[in-house]
N, C-alpha and C positions, 0 to 999 in steps of 0.2 A: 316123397310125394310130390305131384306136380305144383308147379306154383299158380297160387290162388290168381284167376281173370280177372282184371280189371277193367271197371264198367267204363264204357263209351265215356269221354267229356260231354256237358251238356252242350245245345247249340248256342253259337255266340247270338247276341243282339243282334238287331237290325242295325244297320248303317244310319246316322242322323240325317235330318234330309239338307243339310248344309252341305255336305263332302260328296251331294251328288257332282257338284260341277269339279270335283275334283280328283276324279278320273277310281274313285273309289270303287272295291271289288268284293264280293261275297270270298275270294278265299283269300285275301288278305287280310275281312275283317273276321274269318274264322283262324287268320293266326298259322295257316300252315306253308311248309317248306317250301311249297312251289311259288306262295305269292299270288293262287288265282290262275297260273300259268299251266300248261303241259307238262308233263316229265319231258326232260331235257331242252326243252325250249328255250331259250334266253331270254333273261329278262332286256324286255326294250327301255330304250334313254326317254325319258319324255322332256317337257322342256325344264329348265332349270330356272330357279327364280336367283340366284345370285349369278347366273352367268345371262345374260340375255342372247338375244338372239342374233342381236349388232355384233355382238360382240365373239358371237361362235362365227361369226361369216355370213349368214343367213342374209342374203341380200335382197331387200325389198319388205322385210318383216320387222313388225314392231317383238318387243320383250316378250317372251309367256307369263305375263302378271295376271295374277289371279284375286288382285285385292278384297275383291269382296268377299270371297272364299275363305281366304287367309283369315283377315279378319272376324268373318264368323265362327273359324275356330278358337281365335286366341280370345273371344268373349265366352264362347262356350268351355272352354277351357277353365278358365278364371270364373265365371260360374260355380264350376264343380270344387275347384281346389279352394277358393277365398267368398263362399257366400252372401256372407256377413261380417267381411272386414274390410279394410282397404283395398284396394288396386288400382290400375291403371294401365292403360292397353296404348303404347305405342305405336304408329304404324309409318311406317317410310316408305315413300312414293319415288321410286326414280322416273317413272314414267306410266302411263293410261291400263287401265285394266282392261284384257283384248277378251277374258273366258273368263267361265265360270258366273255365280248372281253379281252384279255389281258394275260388268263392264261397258264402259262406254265406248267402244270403239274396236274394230277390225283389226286383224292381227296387221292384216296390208297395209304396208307402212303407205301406200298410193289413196289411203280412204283418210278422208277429212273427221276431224273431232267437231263435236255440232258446237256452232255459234250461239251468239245470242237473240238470233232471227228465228234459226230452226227451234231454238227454246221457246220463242213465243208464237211461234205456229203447232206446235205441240211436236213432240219427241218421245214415240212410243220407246225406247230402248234408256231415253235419262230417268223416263216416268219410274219407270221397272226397276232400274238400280236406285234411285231415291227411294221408293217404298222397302227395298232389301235397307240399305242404308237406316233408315227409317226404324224400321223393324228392331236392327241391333242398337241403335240409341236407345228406345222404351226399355229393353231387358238389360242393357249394362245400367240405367240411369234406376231402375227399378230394384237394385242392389247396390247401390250407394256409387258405383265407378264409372271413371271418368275416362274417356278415349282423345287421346290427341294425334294431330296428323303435319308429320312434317313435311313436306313436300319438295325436292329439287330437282328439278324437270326445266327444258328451256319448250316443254310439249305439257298439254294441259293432262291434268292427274286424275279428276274428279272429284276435286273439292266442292263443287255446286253440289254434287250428288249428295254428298256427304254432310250437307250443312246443316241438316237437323239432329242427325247424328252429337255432333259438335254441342249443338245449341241444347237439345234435351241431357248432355251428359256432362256439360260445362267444361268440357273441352277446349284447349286449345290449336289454332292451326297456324302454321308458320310454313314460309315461302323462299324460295333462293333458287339460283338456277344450279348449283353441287351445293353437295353437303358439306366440301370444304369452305363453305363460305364465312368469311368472319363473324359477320351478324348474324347469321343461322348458329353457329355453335354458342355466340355470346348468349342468341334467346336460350339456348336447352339446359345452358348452366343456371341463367336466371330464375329458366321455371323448375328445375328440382335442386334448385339451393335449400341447404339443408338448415333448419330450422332451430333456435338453440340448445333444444334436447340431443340435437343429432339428428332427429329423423326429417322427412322430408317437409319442405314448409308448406304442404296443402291441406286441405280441409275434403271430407269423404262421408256419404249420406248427408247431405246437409238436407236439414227440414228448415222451412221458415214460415214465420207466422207474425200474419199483421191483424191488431187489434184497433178496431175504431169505433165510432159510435153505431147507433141503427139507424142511422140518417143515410151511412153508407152500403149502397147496396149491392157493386159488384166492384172487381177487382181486375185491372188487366195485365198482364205482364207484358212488355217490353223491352228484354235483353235482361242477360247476366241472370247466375243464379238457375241456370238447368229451365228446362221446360223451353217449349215454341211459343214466337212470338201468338197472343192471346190470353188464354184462359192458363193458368200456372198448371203443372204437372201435378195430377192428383188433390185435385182444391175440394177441399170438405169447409162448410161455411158452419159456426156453432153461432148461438147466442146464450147469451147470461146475462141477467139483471139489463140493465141500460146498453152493452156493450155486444158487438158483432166480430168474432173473431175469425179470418182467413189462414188454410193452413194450405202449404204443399210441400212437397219434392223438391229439391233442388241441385241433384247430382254431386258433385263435386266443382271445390273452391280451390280458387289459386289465390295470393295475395293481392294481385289486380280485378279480382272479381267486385263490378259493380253492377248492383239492382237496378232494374227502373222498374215505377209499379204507376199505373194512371188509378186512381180511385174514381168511380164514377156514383154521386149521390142521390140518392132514390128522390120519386116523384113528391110531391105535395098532396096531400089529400084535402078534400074541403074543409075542413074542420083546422081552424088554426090552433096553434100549438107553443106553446114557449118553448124557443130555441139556449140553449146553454151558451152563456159568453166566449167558451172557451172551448175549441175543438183537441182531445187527447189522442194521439195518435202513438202505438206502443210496437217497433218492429223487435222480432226474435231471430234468432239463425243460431239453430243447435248443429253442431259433425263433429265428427272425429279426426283425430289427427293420427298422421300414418303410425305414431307411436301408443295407438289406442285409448288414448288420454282422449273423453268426451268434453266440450265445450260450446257454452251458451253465451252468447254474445246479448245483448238487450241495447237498445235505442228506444229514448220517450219523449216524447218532443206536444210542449204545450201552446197552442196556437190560437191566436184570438180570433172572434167571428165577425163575421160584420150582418146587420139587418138584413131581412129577407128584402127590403126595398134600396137598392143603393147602387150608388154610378159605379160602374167601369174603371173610372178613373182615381177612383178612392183605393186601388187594389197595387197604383202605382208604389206610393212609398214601401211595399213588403214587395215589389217582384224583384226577383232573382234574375235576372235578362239571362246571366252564364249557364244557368240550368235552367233556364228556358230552352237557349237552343240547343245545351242539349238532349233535350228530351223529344226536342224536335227534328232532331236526328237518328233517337230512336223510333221515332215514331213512322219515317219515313223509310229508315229499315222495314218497318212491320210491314207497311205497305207493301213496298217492293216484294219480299219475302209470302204476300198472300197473291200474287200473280198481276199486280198493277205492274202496267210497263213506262220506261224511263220519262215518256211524252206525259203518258197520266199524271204520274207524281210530280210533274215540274208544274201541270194544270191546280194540282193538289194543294202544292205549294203557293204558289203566285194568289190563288184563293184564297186562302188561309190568311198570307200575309195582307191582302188588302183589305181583307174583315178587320181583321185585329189594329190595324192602322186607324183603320177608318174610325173606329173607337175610341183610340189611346190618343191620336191627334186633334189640334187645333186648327181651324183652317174653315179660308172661305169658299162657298161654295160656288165652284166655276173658277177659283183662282187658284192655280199648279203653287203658285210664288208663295202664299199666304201658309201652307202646310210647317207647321212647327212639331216638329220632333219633340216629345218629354226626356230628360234625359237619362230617367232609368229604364226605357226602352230602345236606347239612340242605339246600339250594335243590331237589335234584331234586322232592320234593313241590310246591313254589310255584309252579315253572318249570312240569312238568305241568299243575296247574290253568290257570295261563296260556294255555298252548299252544291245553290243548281248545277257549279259548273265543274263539282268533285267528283271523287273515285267513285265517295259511296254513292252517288244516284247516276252519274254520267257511264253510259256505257259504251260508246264509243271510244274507237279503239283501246280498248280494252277486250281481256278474252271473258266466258265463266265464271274462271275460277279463280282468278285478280280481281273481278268483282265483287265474288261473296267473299275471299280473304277481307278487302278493306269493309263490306259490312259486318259480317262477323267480329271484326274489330271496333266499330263503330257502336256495336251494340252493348258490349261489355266495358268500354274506356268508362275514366271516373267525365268530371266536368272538364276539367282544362285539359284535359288530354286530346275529349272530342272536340272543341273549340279548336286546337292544334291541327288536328286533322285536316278540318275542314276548312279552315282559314289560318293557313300557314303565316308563321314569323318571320322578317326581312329585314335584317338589321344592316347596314354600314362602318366602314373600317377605313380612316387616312391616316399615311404613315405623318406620324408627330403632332397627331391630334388627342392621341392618351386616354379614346373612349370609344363609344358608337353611339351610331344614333337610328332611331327605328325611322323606316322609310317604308311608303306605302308597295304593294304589288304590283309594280306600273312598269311598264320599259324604259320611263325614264329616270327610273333608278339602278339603272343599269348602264356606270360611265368607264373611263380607260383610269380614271383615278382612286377609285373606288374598290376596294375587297369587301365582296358580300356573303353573308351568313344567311342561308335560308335555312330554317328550322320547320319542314311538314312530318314532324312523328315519326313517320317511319322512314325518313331520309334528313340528313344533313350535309350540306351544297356548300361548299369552301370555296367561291369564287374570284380568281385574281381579273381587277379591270387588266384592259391591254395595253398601258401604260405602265404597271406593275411588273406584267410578264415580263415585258421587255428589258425590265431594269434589271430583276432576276435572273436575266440571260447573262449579265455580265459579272462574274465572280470575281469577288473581292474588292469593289467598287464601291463607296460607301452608299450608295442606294439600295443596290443588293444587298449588303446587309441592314437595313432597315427596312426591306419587302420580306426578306425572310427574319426577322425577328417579329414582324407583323404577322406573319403567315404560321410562325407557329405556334404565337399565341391565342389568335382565332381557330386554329386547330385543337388547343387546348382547355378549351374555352368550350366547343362541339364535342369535346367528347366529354366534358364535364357534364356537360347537358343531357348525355344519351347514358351515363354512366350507370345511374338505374332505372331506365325504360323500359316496357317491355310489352312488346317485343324491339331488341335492342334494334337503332336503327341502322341504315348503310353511312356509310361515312364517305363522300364522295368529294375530291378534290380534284380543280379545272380550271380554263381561263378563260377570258370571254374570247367569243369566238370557235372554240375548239369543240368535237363531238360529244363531250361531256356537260356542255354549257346547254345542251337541250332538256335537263332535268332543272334548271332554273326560268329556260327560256316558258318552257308550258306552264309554270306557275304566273311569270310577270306579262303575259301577253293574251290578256283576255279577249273572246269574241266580240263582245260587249262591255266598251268601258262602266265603269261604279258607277258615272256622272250620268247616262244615260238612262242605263238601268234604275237612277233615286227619281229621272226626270218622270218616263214612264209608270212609275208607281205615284208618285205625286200628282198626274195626271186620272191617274184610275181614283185615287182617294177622293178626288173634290169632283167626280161624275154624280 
């Protein structure tokens, strides 16, 4: 008998609408021999994302990178296979995405990547890949995982694009110009160091929840811990009994992951009220670890209150100056980050600080001289002038995506780390003096007898004076050997320092003078001396 028909295959699915930019076809996604092609037709080359275009000869074209492409499928991927468990999505950038949702920029290596000019005059083409970007942070962060982005390009990647992405999925981003870079490989081992079960040392769905009393009535988020700066990812507000509980989203945890939360306390009604002595404040952070081991972290912290009638200055003995600034560094992220530009927030700032002064000081009015510092406020002044003149608000020369790297950074560091950032360490080294001594950011601690250690977080400055070099030049001379017994102890000394950072920093060694000395020189030569900048504020406080 003949053998039994067999029925038609059903028709495949529709294509997702992610793999439109990705040259996808009705008969490839039906799966058959030709590929979507003609019988005998050949198949054509399209571009190759591991071979670029530089690199095939193609002269005058940037790479065929498709990042935003790519990465919509390795989220939709990791969707399908890990719904509800771990993951994490890596993505490496050697260079600009030119095609497909996400790209910033022309294949024509002759067309410019936009600035930070054409950003604040609006950029219909960054708008479009941020809201793609965008898009896949809510749904990777809305399944517990976490996307990071490595970046080695000496050409901008699109990390701006990409910064909500990051910030809603707690994401880490790291930078270098190759991937053979020292401190590029030292961060990737840092971040999936393996944990003492063996599995890897991050945290995944994290929920967190702050319980306060009903006095508080909203909650803002400010870095770390998943969600955009504002309102936290998914915030459901309950109450019980006397108490007000804030819950959200928090993507995925790394062990450097730090909160910031502003509490803001509802209004007064007419009717007074007996206030409690003591304010309870209870934080939560439940996730999982890649070894599916669930854990709940708890923090309770019992705070005393002061009168609804009372100075300002009664608040000094409990401030915290170090997490003052830094939360005023998150804070000026947020800004940045809701579309204030670099002039604003320095307006923002300079406000701010002369309210808060005018407050916490003593002083006559009409006389600059008479202003007295308290001294558990004395750094907020210094840290300020810092601030204005850093990565994270300073945008000049600097690109994008150097800028949102050090916010991005900025927004997740613990206290001393963003202190570090923003107000770099400058220590001193003379051979047969047996120590160091810390020296301000000024030029003129930068001598010929002198080896300097700048410590900015994510750089560390090995600087030989030019009195040192010179000795150094002559081998086996007992000078030379006590420049380089100095040299390698302050070497090891810098790396003891950077040994668990993270992200690890560059380890940079120079002599005054030389073209390396210009990553010391932009920190100790300000535009505006300290002295100036204390004069001008001391003049604004006694107006």
């Amino acid at each position: 008998s003949p053998p039994p028909r067999l029925s038609p295959p059903p028709p495949p699915p529709p294509p997702p609408a992610w793999l439109a930019g990705c040259g996808w076809s009705e008969g490839a996604a039906a799966g058959s021999k030709t590929n979507g092609r003609a019988p005998g037709q050949r198949r054509a080359r399209g571009p190759s994302v591991s071979r670029s275009a530089e690199a095939a000869g193609e002269a005058g074209k940037r790479g065929g990178r498709c990042t935003g492409s790519a990465l919509a499928a390795a989220t939709s991927l990791l969707a399908c296979s890990h719904p509800d468990s771990a993951a994490r999505t890596v993505v490496f950038c050697g260079g600009p995405s030119v095609g497909g949702a996400g790209a910033i920029v022309d294949s024509d290596a002759g067309s410019t990547v936009r600035s930070h000019k054409e950003l604040e005059a609006g950029s219909a083409r960054a708008t479009a890949a941020a809201e793609h970007y965008d898009a896949l942070g809510r749904a990777a962060a809305a399944r517990g995982h976490g996307v990071d982005v490595v970046a080695a390009s000496l050409e901008e990647v699109g990390l701006y694009e990409m910064k909500s992405l990051l910030g809603r999925t707690g994401g880490a981003a790291l930078q270098g110009e190759s991937f053979q870079d020292s401190h590029l490989l030292d961060s990737l081992r840092r971040l999936y160091a393996r944990a003492p079960d063996g599995s890897v040392g991050m945290g995944f769905g994290a929920q967190f929840e702050l319980t306060a009393g009903r006095d508080c009535e909203a909650i803002e988020h400010i870095g770390g811990g998943g969600g955009a700066a504002g309102e936290p990812e998914g915030l459901s507000v309950r109450e019980c009994g006397g108490a007000r509980s804030f819950a959200w989203e928090g993507g995925s945890l790394s062990p450097h992951t730090c909160v910031g939360l502003t509490l803001t306390p509802a209004k007064k009604g007419g009717g007074a009220s007996v206030m409690p002595q003591h304010q309870l404040l209870q934080l939560s952070a439940r996730y999982s670890t890649a070894g599916g081991r669930r854990v709940r972290r708890v923090t309770t912290l019992r705070l005393p209150r002061l009168t609804q009638s009372y100075d300002a200055k009664s608040l000094l003995p409990a401030l915290d100056q170090q997490a003052v600034a830094a939360l005023l560094v998150r804070q000026a992220v947020a800004k940045a980050n809701s579309g204030a530009s670099a002039p604003e927030m320095l307006r923002w700032i300079d406000r701010l600080l002369i309210k808060t002064m005018k407050t916490l000081c003593a002083y006559s009015k009409g006389d600059p001289g008479s202003v007295a510092l308290p001294p558990a406020a004395g750094i907020v002044p210094g840290f300020v002038f810092h601030l204005r003149r850093s990565p994270v608000l300073r945008t000049s020369g600097a690109s994008p995506d150097r800028t949102t790297f050090f916010r991005l950074l900025a927004s997740t560091l613990d206290t001393f780390s963003s202190l570090l950032l923003v107000q770099p360490t400058l220590r001193g080294f003379r051979v047969g003096s047996g120590g160091s001594a810390p020296l301000p950011l000024e030029p003129t601690s930068v001598t010929p007898d002198r080896l300097l250690l700048l410590d900015s977080f994510t750089q560390l400055v090995v600087c030989k004076g030019g009195a040192l070099a010179l000795a150094a030049r002559s081998p086996g001379s007992p000078p030379a050997e006590e420049v380089q017994q100095l040299t390698d102890a302050v070497a090891a000394e810098a790396a003891a320092l950077g040994a668990a950072r993270f992200p690890a920093p560059l380890l940079i060694e120079c002599e005054q003078g030389s073209s390396k000395a210009r990553y010391l020189a932009q920190k100790v030569n300000p535009d505006v001396p300290l002295s100036a900048f204390l004069q001008g504020l001391y003049r604004a406080i006694v107006e």
